[in-house]
Each structure stands twice: as C-alpha cells, then as structure tokens.
Z-matrix of the N, CA and C atoms (Angstrom, degrees):
N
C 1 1.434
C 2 1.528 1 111.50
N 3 1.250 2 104.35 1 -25.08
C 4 2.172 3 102.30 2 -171.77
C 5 1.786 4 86.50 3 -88.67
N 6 0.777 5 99.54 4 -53.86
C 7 1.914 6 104.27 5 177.47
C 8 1.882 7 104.73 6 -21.89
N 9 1.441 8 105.88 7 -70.86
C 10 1.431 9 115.34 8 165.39
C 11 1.198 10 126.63 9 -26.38
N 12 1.491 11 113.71 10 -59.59
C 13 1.418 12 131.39 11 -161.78
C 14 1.348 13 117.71 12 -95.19
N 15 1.190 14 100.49 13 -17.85
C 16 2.068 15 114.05 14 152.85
C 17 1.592 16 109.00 15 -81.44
N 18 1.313 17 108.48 16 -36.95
C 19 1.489 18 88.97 17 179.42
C 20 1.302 19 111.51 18 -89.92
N 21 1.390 20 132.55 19 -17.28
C 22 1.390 21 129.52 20 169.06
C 23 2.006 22 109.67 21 -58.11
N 24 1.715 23 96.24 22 -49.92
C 25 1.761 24 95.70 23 -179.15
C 26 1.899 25 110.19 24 -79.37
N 27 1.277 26 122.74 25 14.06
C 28 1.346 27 139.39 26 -177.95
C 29 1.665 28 87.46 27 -84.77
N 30 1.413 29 108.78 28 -71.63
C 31 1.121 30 125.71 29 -146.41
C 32 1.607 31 104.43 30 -65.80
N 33 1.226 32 106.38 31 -48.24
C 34 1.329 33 112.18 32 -167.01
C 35 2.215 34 119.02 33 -84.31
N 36 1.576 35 68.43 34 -4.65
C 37 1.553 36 90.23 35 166.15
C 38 1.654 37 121.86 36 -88.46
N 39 1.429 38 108.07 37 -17.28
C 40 1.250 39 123.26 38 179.96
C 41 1.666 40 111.16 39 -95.60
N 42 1.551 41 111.45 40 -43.47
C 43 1.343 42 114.92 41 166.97
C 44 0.985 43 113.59 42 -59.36
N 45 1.451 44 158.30 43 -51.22
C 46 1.307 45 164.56 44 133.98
C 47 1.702 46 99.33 45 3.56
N 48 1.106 47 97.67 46 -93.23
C 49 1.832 48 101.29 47 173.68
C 50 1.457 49 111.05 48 -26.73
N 51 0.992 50 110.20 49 -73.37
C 52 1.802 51 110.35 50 -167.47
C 53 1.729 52 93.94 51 -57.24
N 54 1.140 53 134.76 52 -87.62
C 55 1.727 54 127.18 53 164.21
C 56 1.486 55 101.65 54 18.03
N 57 1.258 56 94.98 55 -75.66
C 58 1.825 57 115.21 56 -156.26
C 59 2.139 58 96.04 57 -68.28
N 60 0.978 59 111.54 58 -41.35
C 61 1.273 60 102.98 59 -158.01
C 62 2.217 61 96.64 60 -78.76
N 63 1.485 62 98.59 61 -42.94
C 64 1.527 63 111.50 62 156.87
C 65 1.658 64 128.43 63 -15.11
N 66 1.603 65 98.15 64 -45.84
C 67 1.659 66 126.76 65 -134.68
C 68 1.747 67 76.43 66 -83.61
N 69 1.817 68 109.33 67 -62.95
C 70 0.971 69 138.63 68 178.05
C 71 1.811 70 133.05 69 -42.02
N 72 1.191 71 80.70 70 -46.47
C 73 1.964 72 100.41 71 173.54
C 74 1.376 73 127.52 72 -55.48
N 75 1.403 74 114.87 73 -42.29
C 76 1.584 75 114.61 74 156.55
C 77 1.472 76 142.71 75 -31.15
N 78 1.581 77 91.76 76 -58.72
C 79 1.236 78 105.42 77 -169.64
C 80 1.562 79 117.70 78 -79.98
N 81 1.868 80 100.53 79 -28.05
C 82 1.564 81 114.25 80 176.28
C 83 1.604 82 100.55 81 -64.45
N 84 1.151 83 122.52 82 -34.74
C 85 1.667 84 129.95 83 -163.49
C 86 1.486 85 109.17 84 -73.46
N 87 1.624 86 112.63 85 -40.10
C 88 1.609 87 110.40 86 178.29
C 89 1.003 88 98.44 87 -81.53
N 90 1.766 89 161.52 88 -52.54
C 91 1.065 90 130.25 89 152.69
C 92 1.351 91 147.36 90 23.32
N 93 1.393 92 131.13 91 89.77
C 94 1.322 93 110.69 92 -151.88
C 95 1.792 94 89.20 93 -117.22
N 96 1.226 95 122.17 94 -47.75
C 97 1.535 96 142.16 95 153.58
C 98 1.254 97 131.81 96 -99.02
N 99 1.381 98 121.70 97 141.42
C 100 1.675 99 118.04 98 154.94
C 101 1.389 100 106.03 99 -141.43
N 102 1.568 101 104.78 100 134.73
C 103 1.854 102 98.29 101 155.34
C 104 1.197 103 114.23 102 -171.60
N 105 1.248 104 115.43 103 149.96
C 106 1.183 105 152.49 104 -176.37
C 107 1.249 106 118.79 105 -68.86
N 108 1.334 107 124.01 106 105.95
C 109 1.862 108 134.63 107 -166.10
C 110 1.427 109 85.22 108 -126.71
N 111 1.211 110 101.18 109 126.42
C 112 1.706 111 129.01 110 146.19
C 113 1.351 112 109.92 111 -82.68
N 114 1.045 113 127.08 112 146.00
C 115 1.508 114 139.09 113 152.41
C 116 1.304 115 133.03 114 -170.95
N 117 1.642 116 123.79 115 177.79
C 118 1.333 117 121.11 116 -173.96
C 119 1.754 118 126.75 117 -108.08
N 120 1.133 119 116.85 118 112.30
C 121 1.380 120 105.53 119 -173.81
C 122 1.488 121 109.21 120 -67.53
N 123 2.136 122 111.90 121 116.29
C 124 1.245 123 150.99 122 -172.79
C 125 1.495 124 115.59 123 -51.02
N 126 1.491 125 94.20 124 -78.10
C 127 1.513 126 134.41 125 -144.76
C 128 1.624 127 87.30 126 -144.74
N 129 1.795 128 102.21 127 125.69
C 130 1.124 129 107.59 128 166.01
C 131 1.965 130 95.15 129 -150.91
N 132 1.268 131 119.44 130 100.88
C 133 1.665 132 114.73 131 -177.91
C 134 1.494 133 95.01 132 -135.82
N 135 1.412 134 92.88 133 155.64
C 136 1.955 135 97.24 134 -167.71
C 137 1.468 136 91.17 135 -89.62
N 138 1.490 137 136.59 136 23.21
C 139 1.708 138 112.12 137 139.87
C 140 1.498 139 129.35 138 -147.03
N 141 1.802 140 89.66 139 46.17
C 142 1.302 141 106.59 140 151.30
C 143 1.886 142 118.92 141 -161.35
N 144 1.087 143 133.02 142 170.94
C 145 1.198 144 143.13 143 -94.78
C 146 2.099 145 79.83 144 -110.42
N 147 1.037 146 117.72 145 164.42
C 148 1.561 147 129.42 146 -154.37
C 149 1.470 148 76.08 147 -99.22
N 150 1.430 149 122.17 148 130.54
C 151 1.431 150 131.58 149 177.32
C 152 1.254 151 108.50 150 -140.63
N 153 1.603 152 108.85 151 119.25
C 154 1.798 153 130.61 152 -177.63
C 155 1.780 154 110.83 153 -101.28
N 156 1.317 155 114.79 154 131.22
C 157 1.215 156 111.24 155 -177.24
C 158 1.662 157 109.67 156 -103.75
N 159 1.469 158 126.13 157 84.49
C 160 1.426 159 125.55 158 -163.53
C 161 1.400 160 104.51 159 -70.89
N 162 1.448 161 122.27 160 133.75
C 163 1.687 162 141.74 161 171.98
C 164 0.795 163 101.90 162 -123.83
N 165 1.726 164 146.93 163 19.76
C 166 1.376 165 135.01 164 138.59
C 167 1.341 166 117.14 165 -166.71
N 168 2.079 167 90.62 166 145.24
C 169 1.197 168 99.54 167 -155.77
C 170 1.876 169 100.27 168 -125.46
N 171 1.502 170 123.33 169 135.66
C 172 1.326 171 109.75 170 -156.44
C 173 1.267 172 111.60 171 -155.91
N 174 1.307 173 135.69 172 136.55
C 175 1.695 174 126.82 173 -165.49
C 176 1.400 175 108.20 174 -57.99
N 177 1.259 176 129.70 175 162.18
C 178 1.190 177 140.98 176 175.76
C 179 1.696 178 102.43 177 -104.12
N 180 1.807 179 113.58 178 152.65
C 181 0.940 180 121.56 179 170.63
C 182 1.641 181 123.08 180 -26.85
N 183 1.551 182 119.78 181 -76.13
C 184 1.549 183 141.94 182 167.53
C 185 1.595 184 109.42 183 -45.36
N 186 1.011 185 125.03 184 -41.92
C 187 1.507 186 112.21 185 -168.96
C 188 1.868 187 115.60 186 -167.25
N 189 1.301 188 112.46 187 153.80
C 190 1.609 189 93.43 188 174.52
C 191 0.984 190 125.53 189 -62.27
N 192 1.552 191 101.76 190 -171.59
C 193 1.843 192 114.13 191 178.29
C 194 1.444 193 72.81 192 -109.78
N 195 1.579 194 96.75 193 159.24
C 196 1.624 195 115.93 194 142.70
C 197 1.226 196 119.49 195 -125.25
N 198 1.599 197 103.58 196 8.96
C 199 1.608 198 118.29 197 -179.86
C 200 2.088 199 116.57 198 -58.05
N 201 1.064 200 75.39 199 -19.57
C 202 2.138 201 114.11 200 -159.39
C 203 1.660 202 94.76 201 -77.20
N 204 1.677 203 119.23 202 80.39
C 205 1.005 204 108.84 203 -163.91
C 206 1.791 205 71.82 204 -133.12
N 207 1.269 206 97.56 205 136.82
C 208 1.960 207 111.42 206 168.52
C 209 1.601 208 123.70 207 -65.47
N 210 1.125 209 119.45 208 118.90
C 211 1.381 210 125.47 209 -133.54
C 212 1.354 211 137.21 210 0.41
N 213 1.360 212 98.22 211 58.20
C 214 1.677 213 86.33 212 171.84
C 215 1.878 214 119.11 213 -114.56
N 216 0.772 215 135.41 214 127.08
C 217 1.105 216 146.04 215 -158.39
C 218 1.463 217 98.16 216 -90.57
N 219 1.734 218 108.18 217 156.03
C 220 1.530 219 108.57 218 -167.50
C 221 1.734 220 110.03 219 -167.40
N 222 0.948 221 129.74 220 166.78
C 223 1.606 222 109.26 221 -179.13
C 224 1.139 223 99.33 222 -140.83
N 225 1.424 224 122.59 223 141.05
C 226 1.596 225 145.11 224 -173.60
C 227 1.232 226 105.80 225 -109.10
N 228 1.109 227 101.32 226 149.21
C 229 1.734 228 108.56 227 158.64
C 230 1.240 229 100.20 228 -169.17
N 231 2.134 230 88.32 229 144.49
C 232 1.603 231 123.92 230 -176.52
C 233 1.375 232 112.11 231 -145.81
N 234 1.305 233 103.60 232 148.31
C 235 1.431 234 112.69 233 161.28
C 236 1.375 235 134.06 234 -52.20
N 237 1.490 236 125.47 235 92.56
C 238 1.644 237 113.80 236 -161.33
C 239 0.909 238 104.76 237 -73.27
N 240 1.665 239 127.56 238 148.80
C 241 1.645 240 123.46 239 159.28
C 242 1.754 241 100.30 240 -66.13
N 243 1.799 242 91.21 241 -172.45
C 244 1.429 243 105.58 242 -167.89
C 245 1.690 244 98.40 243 -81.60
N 246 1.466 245 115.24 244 -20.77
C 247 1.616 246 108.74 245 178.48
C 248 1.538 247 113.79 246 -82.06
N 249 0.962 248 147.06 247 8.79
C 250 1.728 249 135.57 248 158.31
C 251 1.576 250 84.13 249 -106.60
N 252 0.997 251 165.97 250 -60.94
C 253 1.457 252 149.56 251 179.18
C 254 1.289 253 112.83 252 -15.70
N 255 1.119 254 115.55 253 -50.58
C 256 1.387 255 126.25 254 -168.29
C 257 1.561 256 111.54 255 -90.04
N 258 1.890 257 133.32 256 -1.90
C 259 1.161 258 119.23 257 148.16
C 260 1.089 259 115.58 258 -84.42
N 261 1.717 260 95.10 259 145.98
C 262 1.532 261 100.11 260 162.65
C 263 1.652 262 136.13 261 -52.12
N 264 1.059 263 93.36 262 166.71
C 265 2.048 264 101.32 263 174.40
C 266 1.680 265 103.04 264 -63.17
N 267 1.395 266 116.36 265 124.69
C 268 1.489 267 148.75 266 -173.19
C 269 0.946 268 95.45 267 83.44
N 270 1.674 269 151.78 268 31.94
C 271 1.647 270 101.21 269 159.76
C 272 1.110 271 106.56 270 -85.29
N 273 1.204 272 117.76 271 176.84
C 274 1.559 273 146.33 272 -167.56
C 275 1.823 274 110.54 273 -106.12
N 276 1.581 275 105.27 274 94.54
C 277 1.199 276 110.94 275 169.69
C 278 1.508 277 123.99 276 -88.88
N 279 1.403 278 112.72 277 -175.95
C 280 1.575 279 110.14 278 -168.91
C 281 2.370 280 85.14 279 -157.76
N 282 1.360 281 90.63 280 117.57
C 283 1.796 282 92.50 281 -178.22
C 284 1.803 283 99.32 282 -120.04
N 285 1.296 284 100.21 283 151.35
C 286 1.020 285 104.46 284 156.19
C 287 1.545 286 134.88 285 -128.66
N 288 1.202 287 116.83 286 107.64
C 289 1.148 288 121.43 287 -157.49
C 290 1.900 289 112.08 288 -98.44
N 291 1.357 290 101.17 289 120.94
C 292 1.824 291 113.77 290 175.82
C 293 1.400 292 116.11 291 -96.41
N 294 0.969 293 125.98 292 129.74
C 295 1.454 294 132.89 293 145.54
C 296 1.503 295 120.90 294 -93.79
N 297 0.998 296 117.26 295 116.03
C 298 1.706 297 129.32 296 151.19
C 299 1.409 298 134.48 297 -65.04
N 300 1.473 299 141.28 298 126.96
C 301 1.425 300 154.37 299 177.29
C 302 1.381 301 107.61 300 -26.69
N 303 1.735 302 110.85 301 -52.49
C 304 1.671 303 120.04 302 143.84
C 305 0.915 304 130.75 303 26.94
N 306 1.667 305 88.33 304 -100.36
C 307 1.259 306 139.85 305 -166.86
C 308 1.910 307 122.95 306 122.73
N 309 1.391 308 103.30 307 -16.09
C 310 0.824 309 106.97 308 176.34
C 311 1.476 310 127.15 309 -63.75
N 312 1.398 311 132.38 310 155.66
C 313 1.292 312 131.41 311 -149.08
C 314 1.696 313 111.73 312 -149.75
N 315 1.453 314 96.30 313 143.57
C 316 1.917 315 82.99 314 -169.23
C 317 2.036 316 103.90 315 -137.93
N 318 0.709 317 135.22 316 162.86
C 319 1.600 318 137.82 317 -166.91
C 320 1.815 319 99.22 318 -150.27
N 321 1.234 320 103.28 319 120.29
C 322 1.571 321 118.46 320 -167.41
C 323 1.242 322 103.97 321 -132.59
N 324 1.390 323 122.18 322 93.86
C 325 1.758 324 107.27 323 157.83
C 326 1.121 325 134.85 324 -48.88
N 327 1.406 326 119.27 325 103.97
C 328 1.846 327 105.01 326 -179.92
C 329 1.868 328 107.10 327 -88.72
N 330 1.013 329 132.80 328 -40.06
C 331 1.616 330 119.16 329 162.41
C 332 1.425 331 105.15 330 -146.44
N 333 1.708 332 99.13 331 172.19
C 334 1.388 333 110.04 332 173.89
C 335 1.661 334 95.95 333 -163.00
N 336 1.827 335 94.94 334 155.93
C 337 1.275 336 88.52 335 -158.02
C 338 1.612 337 71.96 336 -155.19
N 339 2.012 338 90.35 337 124.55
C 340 1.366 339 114.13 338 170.45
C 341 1.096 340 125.08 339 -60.23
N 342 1.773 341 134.96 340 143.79
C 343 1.635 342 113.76 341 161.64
C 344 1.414 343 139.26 342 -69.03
N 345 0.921 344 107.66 343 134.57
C 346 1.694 345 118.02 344 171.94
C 347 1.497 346 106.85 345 -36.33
C-alpha cells in the first residue's frame, strides 16, 4: 500500500514538473534576443527627444544579446513610457530589451536610480 502512494506522489510530482516546465517553454522558444543595457539619462529638454547614453551591454536571462559587439557604437530608438520621462538628467537606468522570432520587439525598464 505505501509502494502505491509513493508511486502515485512520484508520479504526480513528475507531472507537475513537466506541466510547469511546458507552461514555460513557449515563451523561452520565441525568444530570439534579450539584453540588458545600463545607461545614463543625457539630454532631457521639453523640445527635444529623451536621450540615454548606454555603458552596458549584457545577456539576458532567456537568451543572448548579439547587441554586445566590442567597440562598436550604434543608436537605438524606443518609445519611452511616461515613468523615465519623469527622471531627471543622470539617473541611472537598467532596460530590458526582447526580441522575438517575429520580429517583434519590446523595451522594459527594470530600475532607475536618481542622482544624489
């Protein structure tokens, strides 16, 4: 009878996992890029365009960068939300930027931190 009931909580301990790892696999798979840019907000004047100066560039959890090229310089552009608008000039942001198989593409602030 315990034989049973280990292999019943075996089993259903394993289905769980695969489920869970399942749930997960999609989204890692369309993934085509991710990475992680640090930088400094430049230029911020109410009649011209919110300008970040990125000094680092770094794989993301899900997948590499190929952005990560040894000195070569390059220029991005995204749609800022209304929350980095509203820091001041130098703070110190942190983005995370996805690419999809797509093509589609997404830019996520994960923090920023005003100057002292």
């Amino acid at each position: 009878m315990k034989s049973q009931k280990a292999l019943r909580l075996t089993l259903l301990t394993t289905c769980t996992a695969l489920a869970a790892s399942l749930v997960a696999a999609p989204s890692m798979a369309e993934l085509n890029q991710e990475c992680l840019f640090t930088g400094e907000i430049v230029q911020k004047q109410a009649d011209t365009p919110l300008q970040i100066r990125f000094t680092g560039i770094d794989d993301g959890e899900n997948a590499r960068c190929r952005a990560k090229r040894r000195g070569a310089r390059s220029k991005v552009q995204f749609k800022a939300d209304g929350e980095i608008q509203s820091l001041p000039e130098g703070s110190e942001v942190l983005y995370r930027y996805q690419e999809l198989k797509d093509g589609d593409t997404t830019w996520e602030l994960l923090s920023a931190k005003t100057p002292v």
